[in-house]
Structure formats: C-alpha cells, structure tokens
N, C-alpha and C positions, 0 to 999 in steps of 0.2 A: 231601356235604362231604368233600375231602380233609385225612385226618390226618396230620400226620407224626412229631409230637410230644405226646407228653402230659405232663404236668407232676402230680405229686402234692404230697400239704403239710397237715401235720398243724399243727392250732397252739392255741393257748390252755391252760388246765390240762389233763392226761393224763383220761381214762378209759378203761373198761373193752370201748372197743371200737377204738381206733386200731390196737393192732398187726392186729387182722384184719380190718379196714375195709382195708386197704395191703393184706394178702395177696389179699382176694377182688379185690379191683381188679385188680390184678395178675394173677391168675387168668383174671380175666372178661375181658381186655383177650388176651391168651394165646390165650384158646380162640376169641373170633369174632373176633379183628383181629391176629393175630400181628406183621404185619408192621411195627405201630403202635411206634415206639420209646416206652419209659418212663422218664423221670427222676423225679427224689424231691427235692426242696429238704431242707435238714440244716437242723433247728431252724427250724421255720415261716419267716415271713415275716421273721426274722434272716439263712437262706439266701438267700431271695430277694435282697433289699438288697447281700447281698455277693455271688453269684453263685456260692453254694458247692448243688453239689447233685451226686449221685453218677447212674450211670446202670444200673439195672435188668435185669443181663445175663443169660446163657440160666442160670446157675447162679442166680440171683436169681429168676428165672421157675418152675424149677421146685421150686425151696425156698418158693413162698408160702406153701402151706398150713401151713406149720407156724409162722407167725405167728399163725394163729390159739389156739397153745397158752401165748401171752405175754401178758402186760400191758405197762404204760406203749407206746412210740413205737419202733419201729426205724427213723426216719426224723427224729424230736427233734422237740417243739414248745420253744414262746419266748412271752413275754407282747410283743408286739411293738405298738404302736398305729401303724401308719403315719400317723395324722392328730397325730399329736403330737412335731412336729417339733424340736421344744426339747430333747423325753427322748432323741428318735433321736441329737442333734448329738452330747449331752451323752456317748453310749455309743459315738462313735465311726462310728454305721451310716451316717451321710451325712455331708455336711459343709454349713457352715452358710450359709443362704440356698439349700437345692437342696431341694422343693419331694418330701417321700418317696416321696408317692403318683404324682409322674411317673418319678421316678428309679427306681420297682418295675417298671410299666407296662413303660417303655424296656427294663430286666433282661429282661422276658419276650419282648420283640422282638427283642433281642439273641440269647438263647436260644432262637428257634424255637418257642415254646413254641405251639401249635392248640388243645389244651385242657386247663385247668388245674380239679383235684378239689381244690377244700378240705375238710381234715375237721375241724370245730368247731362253735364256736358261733356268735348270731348278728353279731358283731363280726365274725369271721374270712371270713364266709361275704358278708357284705353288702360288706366292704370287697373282697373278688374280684370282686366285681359294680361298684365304683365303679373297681380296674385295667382290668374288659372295657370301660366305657363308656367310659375316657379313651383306651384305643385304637383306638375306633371311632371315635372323632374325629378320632385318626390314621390313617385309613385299614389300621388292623387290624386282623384281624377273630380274638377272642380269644371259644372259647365255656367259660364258666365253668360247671359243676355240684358243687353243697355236698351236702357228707351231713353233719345235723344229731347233733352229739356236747356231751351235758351229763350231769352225774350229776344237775343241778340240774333236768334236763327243764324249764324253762322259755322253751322258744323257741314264739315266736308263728307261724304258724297251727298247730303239727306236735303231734300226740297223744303222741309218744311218741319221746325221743329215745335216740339211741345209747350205750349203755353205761350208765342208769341204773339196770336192771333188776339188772344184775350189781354193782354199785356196793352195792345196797340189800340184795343178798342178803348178799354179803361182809360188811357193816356188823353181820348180823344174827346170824353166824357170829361177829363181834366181840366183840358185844355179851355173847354164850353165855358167854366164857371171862371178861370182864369181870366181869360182875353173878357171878360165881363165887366171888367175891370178897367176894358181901354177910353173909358170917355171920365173916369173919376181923376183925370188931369190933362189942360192942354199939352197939348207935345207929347204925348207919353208910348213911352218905350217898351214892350212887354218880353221878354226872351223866355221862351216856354222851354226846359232841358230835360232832354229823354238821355236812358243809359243809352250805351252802345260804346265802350271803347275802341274797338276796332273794327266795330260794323255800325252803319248807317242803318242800314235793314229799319228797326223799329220807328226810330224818326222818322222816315219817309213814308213808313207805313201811318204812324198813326197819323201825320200833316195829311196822307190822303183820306183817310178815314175823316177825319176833322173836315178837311172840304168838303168832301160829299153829308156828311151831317149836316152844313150850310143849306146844300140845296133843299134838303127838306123841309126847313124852316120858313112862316112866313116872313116880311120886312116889309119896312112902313119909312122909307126915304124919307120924308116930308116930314114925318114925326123922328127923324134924327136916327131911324132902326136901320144901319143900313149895310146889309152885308158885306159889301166891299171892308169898311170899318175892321169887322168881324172875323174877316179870312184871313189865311197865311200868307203871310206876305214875303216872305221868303224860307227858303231851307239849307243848312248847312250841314255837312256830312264830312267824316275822317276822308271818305273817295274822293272829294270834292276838292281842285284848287279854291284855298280862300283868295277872292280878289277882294279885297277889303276897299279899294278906293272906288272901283267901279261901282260896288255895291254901292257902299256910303254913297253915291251920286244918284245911284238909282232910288233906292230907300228915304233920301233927305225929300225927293220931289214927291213923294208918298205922303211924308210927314207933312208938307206942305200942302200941298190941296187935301189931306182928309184929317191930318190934328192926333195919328196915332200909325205904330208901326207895331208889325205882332212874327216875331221870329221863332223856329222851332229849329233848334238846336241839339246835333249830339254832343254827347258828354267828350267824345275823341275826336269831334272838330276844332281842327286850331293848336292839337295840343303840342306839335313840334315845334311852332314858332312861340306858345309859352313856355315849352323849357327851354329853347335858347334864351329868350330875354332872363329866365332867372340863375342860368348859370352863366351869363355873362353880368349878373347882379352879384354873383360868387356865392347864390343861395344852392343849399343841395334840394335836390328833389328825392322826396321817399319813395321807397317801393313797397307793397307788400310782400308776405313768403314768396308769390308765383315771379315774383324779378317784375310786376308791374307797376307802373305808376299809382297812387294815388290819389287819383281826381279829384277826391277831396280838400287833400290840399293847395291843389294848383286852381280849381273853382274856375275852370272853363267859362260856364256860366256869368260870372261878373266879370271876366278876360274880355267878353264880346259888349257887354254893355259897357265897358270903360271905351273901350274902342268905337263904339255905335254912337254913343253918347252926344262927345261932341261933335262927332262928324257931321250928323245927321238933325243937329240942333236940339236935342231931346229934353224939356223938363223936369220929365220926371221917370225914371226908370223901375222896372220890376221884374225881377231872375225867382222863374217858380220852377219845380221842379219836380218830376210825377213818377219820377224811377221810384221809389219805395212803395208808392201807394197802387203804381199800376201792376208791379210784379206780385205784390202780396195777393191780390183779389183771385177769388173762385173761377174756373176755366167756365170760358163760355158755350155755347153749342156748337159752334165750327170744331173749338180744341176737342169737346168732350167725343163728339163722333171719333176724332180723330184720334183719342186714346184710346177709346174703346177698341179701335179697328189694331193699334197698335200692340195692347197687352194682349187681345185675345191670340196674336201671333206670335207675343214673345214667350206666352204659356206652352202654346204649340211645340215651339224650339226647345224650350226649357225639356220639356218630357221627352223629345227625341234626344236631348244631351248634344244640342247642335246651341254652339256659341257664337256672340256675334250682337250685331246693335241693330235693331229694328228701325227704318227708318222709309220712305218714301226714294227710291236711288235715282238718281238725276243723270246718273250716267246708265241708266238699264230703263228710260222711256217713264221715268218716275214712277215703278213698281215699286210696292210695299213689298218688303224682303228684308230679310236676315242679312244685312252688309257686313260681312269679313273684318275685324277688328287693324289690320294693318292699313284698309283704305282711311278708317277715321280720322278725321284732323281736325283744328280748330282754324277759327280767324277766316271764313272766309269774306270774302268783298262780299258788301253787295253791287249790285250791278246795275250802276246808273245807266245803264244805255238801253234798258229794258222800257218797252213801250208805257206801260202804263205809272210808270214815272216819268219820262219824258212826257208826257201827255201833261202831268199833273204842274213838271215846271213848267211848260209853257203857258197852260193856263195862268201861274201865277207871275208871269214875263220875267222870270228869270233864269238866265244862260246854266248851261252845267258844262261844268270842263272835268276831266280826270285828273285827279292830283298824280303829280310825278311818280309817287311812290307804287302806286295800281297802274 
C-alpha cells in the first residue's frame, strides 16, 4: 500500500501515556518510512471537524523522544461524540442539518489523510473505524489503527491498556502524602477518590500498589509510626455490593483501637444509590454529551464521608482526590515498554493498510495483535474474583461481594 499521509489524534480524557504514544509514533514512522508525511489533529476529533491540525516537521521528528518525558497531550484531546449532532451544532463544530460523521470523513479526504492512529478509548477508536467504513463507501480507501488508552483499563478484548499502570502508581505516590495526614486529628476520616466510573480496575490497583509501598517502609510503633495507622483500610468499587452497615461496624472498631480510618474509593462506587436519594429529592442529575453522569456533581466522594462520618464516629473528615494529577503524569517504564511494543506494531499494520486496534487480546492467550474493530467495546468490569485482589482484601479483613448488577 502507498502512504502519503498519516494523520494522528489523541482524544477522550488525558493519560499517562499520550504524549509518548505521539513521540514513538513519530519515531517509528521516521526510522522505517521517512518519507511518510505526519500530521497531528489539535484537540481530537474538535481538530478534525474544523480542519485545524499542524504538520510534524524535521524539528518535530527529531524532538520526539522527549515526549516521552510529559504528561497530558502535545497534540490536545476534546470530549467530542461525532454521533451527537445536537451537542456538535450547539458548540458551533458543524452546522445544523450536516450529518458530523460525513462531514469528519469528507475533512479526512480533503486532507489526504492514508492513515489515520487514534489514541483512546473505545468510543474514540471505534468511531475511526465507522469514518474508514463511510469512505469505503466513497470510494476511499482510509486505513485506521487505534492504540488502546484508559486509566480505567476497561476496553474489551485488550489485557491491559495504555497508561494505567502509570496512572495507578502516581495515585499511590498520592495517596503516601495524603493519609500523611491521618494523625493531624483524633478520629479522623481520610476518603482517598480515584476515577473509574464504570470500572474499579485503577482503585484496586493503585490501594494495591499503596500497600505494597507500605511494606517497603521502615515504622517505629513506639514512636507512634505505625503502619497499620498508614494502610488501606478498606476498598469500595462500582462491582462491589455496598454493605454500608457492616462496613460502618467494621470500620468504627478500627477507628477505635487505632484513632484513624483511610478509604480508597471509586469515583462510580455508590453512585446508584446517590441518584436515587436525589431524584427522590426531585433534584435532576446532569449528564455530559456521552448520556453520562457527572460526578462532579453528585461528588461521590463527600456521599461516603457524610455516610462514614457519623457512623463510625469520625471527627474530622477529608475527601482528596488524585484523578487529575494521576492521569496527567509522564508514563512510567512498565507503560513506556509497553507502548513502545504497541506503536511499533500499529506502524507495521498501518503500511500493510491492515485496520484495527492494537492491543494485548485476552481472548487469543493475551497476544499482542491487531484486534478487529467490531470486537471493541467499552465498560468492561474489572474482576473482583481475581486472585491477587482477593489476596489484597483479605489482607485488609474486608469481605468482597458482587454487586447485583456484575
């Protein structure tokens, strides 16, 4: 297949692995296809629509690698839905009756674009795969490959996605200087809040990474340093039944013999039983464009400490919160292998004009492969019944049940 264009395009919320997803790209595209031009869409699929995107020059080419020493985008992501043509009109990106998903398609014909890397999730990734098919209809022939990016790792078939490793570590680095915090009042309450609205995945991750940071520390009991203090004392997840009473009784005798409780929380635990209480308050609940909640506004996080509070006798309470500061940071060495290993095979596809989303496949013995665009999906569970979660509640003596809805 002949290239002549390539097109990049970060999109959906930031992690930990987009700015050096762009540089290895860049790189890998440099070393075995030079002659390949590179453009970059400015803020996802917002650039596309308008037709803003910059182009990837020899200064640009040999500064890649040191994307890999950033966080967040040098390229910009956008919550953009192209199939939600009402939000599009309303924001100015089309105009109304124009149809966004042809009018992106068209941009990309207009722009030469051969083949186009999205880096996201599986919204950003699938909706690349429905611009290729509308201009194979037009007689153009557009090869798409996705590289899988969530902190939430819940994309379907893929083991393990981009930038959540470094997300979790960050989170757990967070956590250290937070719960630091738990002897600056008796009784005191700490609720640590990682994203994750539909997957627990990061939370559990980074509460284990946080424990195991523990062990490596020294502590001095007698001088009042005492890990237990220090540890996670429990974990709450969207998969998780909340037993709130049991908890509260297990949690309160914690607070009593040691003077402090330390909770690591997802952002979409709990959150069906806080929209019932506010639509039975006759409050509405927002959504964004994608029809999701707003977490923002319903604040998860202070739900559990109003509820914790007095149960468990608490003084003094504190809701911190590490999703912005953990998805923004530079991908660490687990992620960067793991990109590295990823781009150099979505370049591979890309010159063969073979489409599809790179990923680790969980149903092919977790081989790194080109996975089919129809199998992608979002929202998976994570899956509390995996050992070294289990492992890690027990150690912290707390039960895990399945919520009804998993």
């Amino acid at each position: 297949m002949s290239i002549r264009r390539v097109a990049l395009l970060t999109a959906g919320g930031f992690a930990p692995c987009l700015s050096a997803a762009v540089g290895d790209l860049i790189e890998r595209y440099t070393e075995v296809a030079p002659e390949v031009e590179i453009i970059a869409y400015q803020y996802g699929y917002h650039g596309l629509l308008t037709g803003n995107y910059i182009v990837i020059d020899d200064e640009g080419r040999k500064n890649a690698g040191i994307l890999r020493e950033f966080g967040g985008s040098p390229i910009g992501n956008s919550r953009v839905k192209l199939t939600n043509a009402k939000n599009l009109v309303e924001r100015g990106l089309v105009a109304e009756g124009v149809n966004p998903l042809e009018f992106a398609a068209e941009q990309l014909r207009k722009d030469g674009v051969d083949v186009l890397h999205t880096i996201g999730g599986d919204d950003t990734n699938t909706t690349a795969a429905d611009l290729a098919a509308y201009l194979k209809e037009h007689d153009y022939d557009l090869t798409v490959v996705g590289l899988p990016k969530t902190i939430d790792n819940d994309i379907v078939p893929i083991r393990q996605s981009l930038g959540a490793w470094s997300a979790a570590e960050e989170g757990a680095g967070f956590a250290f200087n937070v719960i630091g915090e738990h002897r600056s009042n008796p009784r005191m309450l700490i609720i640590h809040e990682c994203m994750g609205r539909n997957c627990g995945y990061l939370t559990a991750e980074t509460a284990k990474r946080y424990h195991e940071l523990l062990k490596t520390k020294r502590w001095a009991p007698s001088l009042g340093l005492s890990r237990e203090r220090w540890d996670v004392h429990a974990v709450f997840l969207p998969e998780m039944t909340l037993n709130l009473e049991a908890e509260a009784e297990r949690l309160k005798a914690l607070m009593d013999e040691q003077g402090n409780v330390n909770i690591f929380l997802s952002e979409g635990a709990g959150v069906p039983e806080i929209i019932a209480e506010m639509q039975a308050r006759g409050e509405e609940v927002q959504r964004d464009p994608f029809g999701h909640v707003k977490l923002d506004t319903i604040n998860p996080g202070q739900w559990f400490a109003k509820q914790f509070a007095s149960l468990i006798g608490a003084e003094k309470v504190m809701v911190q919160k590490s999703g912005y500061y953990s998805r923004a940071t530079n991908a660490n060495a687990e992620d960067l292998d793991l990109i590295t290993s990823m781009c150099d095979l979505a370049v591979e596809c890309a010159l063969k004009g073979e489409s599809g989303v790179i990923g680790n496949d969980e149903e092919n013995n977790d081989e790194l492969s080109l996975i089919a665009f129809p199998r992608i999906a979002g929202h998976k569970a994570f899956d509390i019944t995996q050992p070294w979660f289990t492992e890690l509640m027990a150690e912290l003596g707390q039960g895990v049940e399945p919520a009804e809805a998993n």
